[in-house]
N, C-alpha and C positions, 0 to 999 in steps of 0.2 A: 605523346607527352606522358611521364610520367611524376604520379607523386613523389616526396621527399622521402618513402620507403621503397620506392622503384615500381609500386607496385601501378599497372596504366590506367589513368584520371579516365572515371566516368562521368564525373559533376563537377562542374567549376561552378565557382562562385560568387560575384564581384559586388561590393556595396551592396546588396541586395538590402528590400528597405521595403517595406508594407503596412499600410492603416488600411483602416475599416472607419468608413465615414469620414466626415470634411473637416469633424472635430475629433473622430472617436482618436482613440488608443494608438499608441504604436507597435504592432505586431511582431516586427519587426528593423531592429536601427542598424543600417549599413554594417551587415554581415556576410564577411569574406572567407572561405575555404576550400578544399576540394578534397570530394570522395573516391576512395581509390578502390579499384578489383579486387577478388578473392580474398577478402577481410571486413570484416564487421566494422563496422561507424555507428558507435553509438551516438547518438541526437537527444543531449540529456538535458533535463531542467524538469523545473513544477511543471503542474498543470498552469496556463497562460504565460509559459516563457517564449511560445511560439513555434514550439516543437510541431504540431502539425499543420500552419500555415510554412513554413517551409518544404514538409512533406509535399502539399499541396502544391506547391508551386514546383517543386522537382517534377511534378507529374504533367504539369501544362496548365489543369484544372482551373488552376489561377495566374494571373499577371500579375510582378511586382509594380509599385508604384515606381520604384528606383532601382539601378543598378542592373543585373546582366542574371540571368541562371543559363546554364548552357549542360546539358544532357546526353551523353554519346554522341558529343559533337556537334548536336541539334542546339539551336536556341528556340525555348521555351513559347516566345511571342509568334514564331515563323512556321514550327515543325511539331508541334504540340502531338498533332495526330501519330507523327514515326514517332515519337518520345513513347506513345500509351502502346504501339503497337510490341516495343521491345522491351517493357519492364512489366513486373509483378509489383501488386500495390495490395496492399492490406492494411484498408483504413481501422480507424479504432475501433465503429462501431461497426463492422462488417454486416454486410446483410445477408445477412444467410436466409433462406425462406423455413423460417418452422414448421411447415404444415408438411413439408418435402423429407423425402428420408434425405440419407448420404448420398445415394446413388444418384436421385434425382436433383441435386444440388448442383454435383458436379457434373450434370448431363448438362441444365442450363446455364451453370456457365462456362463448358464447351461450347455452346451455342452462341452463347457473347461472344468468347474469344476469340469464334472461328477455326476450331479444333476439327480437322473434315474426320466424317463417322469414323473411315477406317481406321483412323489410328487411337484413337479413342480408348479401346479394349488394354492397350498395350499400355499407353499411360495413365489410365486408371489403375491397372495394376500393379505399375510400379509407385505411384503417390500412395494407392491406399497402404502397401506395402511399407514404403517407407516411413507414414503417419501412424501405422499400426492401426489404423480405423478397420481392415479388411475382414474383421469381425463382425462389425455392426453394421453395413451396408444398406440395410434395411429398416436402422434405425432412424425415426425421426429427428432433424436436427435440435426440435426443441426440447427434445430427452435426453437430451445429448450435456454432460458436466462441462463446468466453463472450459479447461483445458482439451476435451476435444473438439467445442466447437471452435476453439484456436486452430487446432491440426488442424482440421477440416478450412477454416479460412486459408492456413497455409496452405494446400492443398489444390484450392481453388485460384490463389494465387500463381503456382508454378505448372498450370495446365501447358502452358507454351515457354520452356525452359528460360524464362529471362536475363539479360546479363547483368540488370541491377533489378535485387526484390527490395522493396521497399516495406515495413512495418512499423504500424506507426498504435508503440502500446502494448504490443502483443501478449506481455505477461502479466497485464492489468486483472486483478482478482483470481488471479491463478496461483492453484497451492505451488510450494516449492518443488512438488517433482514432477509435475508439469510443464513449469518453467523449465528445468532441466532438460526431459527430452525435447522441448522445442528448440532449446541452445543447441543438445546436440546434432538435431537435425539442423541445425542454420549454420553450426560449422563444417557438417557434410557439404553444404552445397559450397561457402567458400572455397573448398580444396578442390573445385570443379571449377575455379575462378571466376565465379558470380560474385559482384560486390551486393552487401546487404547492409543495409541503414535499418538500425533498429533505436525507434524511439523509445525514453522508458523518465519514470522520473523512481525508479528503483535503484538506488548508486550503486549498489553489490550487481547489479547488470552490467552499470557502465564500467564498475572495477574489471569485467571480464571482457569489456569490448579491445579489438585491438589500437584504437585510436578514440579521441571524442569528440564534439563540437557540445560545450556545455553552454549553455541560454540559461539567461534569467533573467527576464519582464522584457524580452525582444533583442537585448543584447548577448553576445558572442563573449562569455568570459574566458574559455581557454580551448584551444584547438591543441594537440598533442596525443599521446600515448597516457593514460591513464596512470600509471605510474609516476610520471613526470611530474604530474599534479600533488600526488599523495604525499612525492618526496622534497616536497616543502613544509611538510609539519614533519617531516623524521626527527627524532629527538624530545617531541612537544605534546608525545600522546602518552599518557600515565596512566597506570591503572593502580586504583587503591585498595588496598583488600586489610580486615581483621580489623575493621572501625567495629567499636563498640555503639550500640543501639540500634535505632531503625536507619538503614541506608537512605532513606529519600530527605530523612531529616540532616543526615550529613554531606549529599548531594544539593539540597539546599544552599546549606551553609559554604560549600564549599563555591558555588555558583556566584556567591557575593564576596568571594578574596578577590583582590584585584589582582589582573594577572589572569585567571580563570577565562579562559575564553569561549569553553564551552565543555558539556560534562553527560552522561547516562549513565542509568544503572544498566548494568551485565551480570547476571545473575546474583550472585552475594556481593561482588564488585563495584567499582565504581568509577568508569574512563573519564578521562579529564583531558581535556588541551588546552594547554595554556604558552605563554608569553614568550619569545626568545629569549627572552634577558630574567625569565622567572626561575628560581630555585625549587627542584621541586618539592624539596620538604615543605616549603610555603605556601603551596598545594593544600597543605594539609589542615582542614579544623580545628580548632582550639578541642573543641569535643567530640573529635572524631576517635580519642580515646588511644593509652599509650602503646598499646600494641596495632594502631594504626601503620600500615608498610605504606610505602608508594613507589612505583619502579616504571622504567620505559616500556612501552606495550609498541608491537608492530599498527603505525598507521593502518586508513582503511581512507576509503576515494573519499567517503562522506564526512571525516573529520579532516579533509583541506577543504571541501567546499562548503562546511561554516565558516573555516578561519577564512577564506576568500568572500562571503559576502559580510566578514564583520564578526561573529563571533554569534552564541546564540542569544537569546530572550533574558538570563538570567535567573536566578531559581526564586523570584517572590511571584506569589497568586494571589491578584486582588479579590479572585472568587472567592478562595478558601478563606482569604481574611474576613469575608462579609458574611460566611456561611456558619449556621451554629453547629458545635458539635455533638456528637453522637458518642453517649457513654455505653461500654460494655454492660447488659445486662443477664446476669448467670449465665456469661459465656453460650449463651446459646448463639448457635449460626444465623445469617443473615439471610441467604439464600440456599435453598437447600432442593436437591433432587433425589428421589428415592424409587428406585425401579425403574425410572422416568422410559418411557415405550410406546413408540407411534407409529401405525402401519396406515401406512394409504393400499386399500384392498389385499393381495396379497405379498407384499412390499414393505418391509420393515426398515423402516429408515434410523428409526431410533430405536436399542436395544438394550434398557437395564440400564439406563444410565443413572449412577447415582456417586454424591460429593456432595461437598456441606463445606460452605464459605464462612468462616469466622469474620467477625464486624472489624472493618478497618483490613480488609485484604482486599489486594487482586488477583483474579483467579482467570484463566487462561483458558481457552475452550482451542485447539486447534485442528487440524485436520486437512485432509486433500479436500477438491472439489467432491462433491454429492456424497458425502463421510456420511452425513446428518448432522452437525454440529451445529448449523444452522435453524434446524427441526430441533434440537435438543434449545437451544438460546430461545426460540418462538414458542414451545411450552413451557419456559420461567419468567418471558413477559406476561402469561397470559393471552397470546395472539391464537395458540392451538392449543386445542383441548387434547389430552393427554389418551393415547388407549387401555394402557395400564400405570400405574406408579402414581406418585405424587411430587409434585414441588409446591413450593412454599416459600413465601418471600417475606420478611421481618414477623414471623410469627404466623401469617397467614394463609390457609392454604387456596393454592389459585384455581380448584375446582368450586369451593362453597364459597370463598369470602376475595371473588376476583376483585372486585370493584375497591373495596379497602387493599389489596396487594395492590394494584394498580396504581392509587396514591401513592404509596408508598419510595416509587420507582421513578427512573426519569431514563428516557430510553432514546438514544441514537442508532437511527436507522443508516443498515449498508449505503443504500442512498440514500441522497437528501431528502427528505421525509415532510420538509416542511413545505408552505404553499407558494406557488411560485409566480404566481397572478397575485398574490397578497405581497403587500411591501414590508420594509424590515418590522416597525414599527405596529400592524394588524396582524404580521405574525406574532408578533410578542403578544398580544392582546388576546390574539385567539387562544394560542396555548397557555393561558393563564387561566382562561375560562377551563379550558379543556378540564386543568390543576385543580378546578375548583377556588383561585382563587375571585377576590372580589371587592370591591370597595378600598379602602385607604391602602390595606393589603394590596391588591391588586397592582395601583398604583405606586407604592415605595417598590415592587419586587422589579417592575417593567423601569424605573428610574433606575437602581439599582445596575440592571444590566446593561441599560444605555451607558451610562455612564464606567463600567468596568470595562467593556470590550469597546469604547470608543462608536457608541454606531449614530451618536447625535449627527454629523452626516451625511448619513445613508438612511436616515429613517423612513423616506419616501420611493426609495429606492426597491423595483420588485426584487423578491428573492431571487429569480434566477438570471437575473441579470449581473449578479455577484460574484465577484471570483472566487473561487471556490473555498478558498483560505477563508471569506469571510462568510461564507456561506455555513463552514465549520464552525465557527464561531458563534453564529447564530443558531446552529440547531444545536451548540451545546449550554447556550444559554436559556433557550426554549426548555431544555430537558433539567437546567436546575431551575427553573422560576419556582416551586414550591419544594427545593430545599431537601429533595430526596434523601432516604438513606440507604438507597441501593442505587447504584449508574449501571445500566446495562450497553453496550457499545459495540455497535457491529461494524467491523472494518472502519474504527472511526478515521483512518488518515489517509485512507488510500489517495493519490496522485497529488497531498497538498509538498508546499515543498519544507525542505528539513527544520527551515525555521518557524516554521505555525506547527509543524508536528513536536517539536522542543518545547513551545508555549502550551500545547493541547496536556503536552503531558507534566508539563509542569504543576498547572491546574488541577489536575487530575490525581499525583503524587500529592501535591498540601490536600486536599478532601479525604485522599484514603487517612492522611495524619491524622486528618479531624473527624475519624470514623465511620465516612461512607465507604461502602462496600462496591467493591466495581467487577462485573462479569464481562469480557470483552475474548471478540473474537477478532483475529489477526491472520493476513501473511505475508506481517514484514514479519521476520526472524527475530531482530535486534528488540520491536518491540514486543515480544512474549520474554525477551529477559527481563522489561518492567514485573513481571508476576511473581506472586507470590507463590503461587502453583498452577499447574498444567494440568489437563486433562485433553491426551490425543485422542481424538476419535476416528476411527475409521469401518469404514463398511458397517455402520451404527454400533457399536458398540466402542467404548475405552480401553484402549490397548496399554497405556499409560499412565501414573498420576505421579504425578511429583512437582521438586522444585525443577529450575530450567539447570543450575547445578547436577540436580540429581540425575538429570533426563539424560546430559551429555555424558556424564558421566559413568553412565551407563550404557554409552555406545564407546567410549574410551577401546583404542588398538595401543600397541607397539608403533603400528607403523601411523599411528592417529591420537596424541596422548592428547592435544586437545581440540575435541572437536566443535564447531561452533553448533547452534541453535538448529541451522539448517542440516547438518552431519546429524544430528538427535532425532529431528521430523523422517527424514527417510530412509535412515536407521532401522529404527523402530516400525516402518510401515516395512519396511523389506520381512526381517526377523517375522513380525505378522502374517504375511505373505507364507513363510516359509512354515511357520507354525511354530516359530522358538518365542519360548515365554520369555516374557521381557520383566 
């Protein structure tokens, strides 16, 4: 049997249907498809669309409650054992053992897979070969950067050549050119006719997959060619350029014309999708200023699937309306780093880095895995103490006067940071104390955020029992309870889906209006063109500072006049590489 691209069905699909408990959730609602050979499936949605309870079930691991999954001809309830014997699985959180180099990684899971010795030598060396690890063999896995202990999971996956690899996630916190080689390794193996299902809730992945099955909250909203999908907004995606004032205030405005059905800033820009029946100079704000343009921009996967679940959030923030503002005082910076330089023993992770954030910006830290950028963010919270240089945050320097810096700030951690045996409601409570606040205060600030982000509800509800959208919500509501004038933000949206990262930054856009200052690290692409300036780091030091304009701009070809956010990131690490000044 083959698919509708001729290519021969490895996974059929039929009703398929799953919950979790007698009352819980629907994991998934009668979801029908099938995945085809030597081409990528992408398995796209948020985090809780069910992306890897269907993973799971492709694998055996689990029985549906409803409908059929059937596996290189196996079904799933009957054959579960031939199903694991013939595919590659690479769960999200893979378990790699840390304590183990590379070698010995993949010696024991030889031993799982039943790899006999002899042959062992020979496909080690062509995996570490192809993963490019064959350097580091000796290297511990827990020393190992997020992106190669991806390889390395691949790796460990394809010990016994499978005809479907499964990956569920795989580019989760991985810089953009890590992701890359793992794409081009996963389309090597397609031209060898292995089908590979790769989940991701990244849409510039699923733009590249060659088919998708897109979920969202357990439902199947579109099976086809990724294209397919995109070109139902053709026509409807606008970009605005040569608005006078601040762009987020004309993003705002522009988010409440009717019509507007959904909008981001892109560097000096401003995308917009709106209405079929809309004109698009009507797009445009009253004071978005007369030499405002607005013209058709090429769709992308992730401006149809707003317009598919509705349209985005809107551009009003009841935070920023509730928050007071922050006036310029003699232009001095807000957050500032100076030398900034941190070695753990002989190991210089952070080198010289120095920038100076004026009040009411955002400023951009980005970087590949183990860059230091991370170490660079963790010396201007105050988490690491500094080996040479200074930062300082709202006038305050965080070697002598941490404790007042530290007021000052309100910080989202890469992960959820807050308590997870504590419910909505004790976390609000604790982190207020944390804030130092207390009494009447105390109380209006934790009302206050019940009531903006809706969590009266969920107030008894543990943290991590929350989906992760609202778990975002909360730990960004924790980090304003006392009203910061600095947000520091680490990977704050990884895996939530398009529409709570549109609200996150909606939020986030009205406070920098009203003069907090926000330092955030990212590796979506699209949102480092929120910034107001960039600073790339790699191999600890800044190879880069500018705007996200400036950055492309400067990787600008003939054969590449414009290149997007990702063309700038490893651009510029290449030219480093090579030693050209950038």
């Amino acid at each position: 049997m083959t698919s509708p691209d001729s290519s021969p069905i490895l996974v059929e699909l039929a009703d398929v249907t799953k919950s979790f408990g007698r009352n819980g959730p629907t994991a998934l609602d009668r979801v029908s498809g099938v995945i085809g050979g030597g081409r990528i499936t992408g398995l796209v949605g948020p985090d809780g669309a069910g992306k890897t309870t269907l993973m799971r079930l492709m694998t055996g691991l689990m029985q549906p409650d409803g409908g059929k999954v059937s596996v290189l001809g196996f079904d799933t309830q009957k054959d579960a054992a031939k199903i694991q014997a013939a595919i590659g699985y690479m769960p999200q959180r893979f378990g790699l053992y840390e304590d183990l180099t590379i070698s010995e990684n993949l010696d024991l899971y030889a031993d799982l897979r039943g790899l006999p010795p002899a042959e062992r030598p020979a496909v080690f060396d062509e995996l570490l070969t192809f993963t490019d690890l064959k350097r580091f063999t000796s290297r511990l896995a827990g020393k190992l950067s997020g992106g190669m202990k991806q390889k390395l999971g691949l790796a460990c996956a394809l010990l016994k050549k499978p005809r479907l690899l499964l990956l569920d996630e795989p580019g989760v916190g991985v810089d953009p050119i890590s992701r890359r080689d793992l794409w081009a390794m996963v389309e090597n193996l397609t031209r060898e006719g292995i089908g590979v299902v790769w989940a991701t809730a990244y849409l510039d992945e699923a733009e590249a997959c060659d088919t998708v099955l897109l979920l969202n909250q357990g439902k199947l909203l579109f099976d086809g060619r990724p294209d397919e999908l995109t070109g139902r907004v053709q026509g409807r995606v606008l970009k605005l350029t040569d608005t006078a004032g601040r762009r987020r205030q004309v993003l705002a405005k522009a988010l409440d014309r009717d019509g507007v059905i959904d909008g981001v800033i892109q560097g000096d820009a401003i995308r917009l999708v709106v209405r079929r029946d809309i004109e698009a100079e009507s797009a445009i704000p009253a004071d978005a200023g007369a030499q405002a343009r607005i013209s058709p921009t090429s769709p992308r996967f992730e401006d149809a699937f707003v317009d598919l679940l509705g349209g985005g959030p809107g551009g009003r923030s009841k935070l920023a309306e509730a928050s007071r503002s922050f006036q310029a005082k003699d232009s001095l910076p807000v957050i500032e780093a100076h030398g900034l330089t941190k070695r753990f023993g002989d190991f210089t992770a952070s080198d010289d880095i120095t920038f100076a954030i004026p009040r009411g910006q955002i400023f951009g830290l980005l970087g590949p895995n183990g860059a230091g950028k991370s170490t660079t963010f963790k010396m201007l919270c105050g988490l690491l103490k500094p080996t040479e240089g200074e930062g300082r945050v709202a006038g305050f320097d965080l070697r002598r006067d941490g404790a007042q810096a530290r007021n000052r700030l309100g910080y989202m951690a890469q992960k959820f940071s807050l308590y997870g045996d504590l419910n909505v409601g004790q976390n609000l409570a604790f982190f207020a104390g944390v804030y130092g606040l207390s009494g009447q205060r105390r109380r209006e600030r934790i009302a206050l955020m019940t009531e903006i982000f809706d969590f009266a509800p969920i107030m008894g509800m543990s943290a991590k029992d929350l989906p992760l959208g609202l778990k975002q919500r909360l730990a960004l509501a924790c980090a304003m309870l006392h009203e910061p004038e600095a947000l520091f933000l680490d990977e704050p949206t990884s895996g939530v889906d398009p529409i709570t990262r549109r609200e996150f930054w909606t939020h986030i856009n009205a406070l920098v209006e009203k003069g907090v200052t926000v330092l955030v690290t990212t590796h979506f692409m699209d949102e480092a063109e929120y910034c107001d300036r960039i600073s790339l780091i790699y191999r600890g030091r800044s190879i880069a500072l500018g705007t996200p304009d400036e950055l492309k701009a400067s990787v600008a070809t003939p054969d590449n006049p414009d290149p997007t956010m990702e063309d700038a990131f490893i651009d510029l690490v290449k030219r480093s590489d090579a030693g050209v000044a950038t």
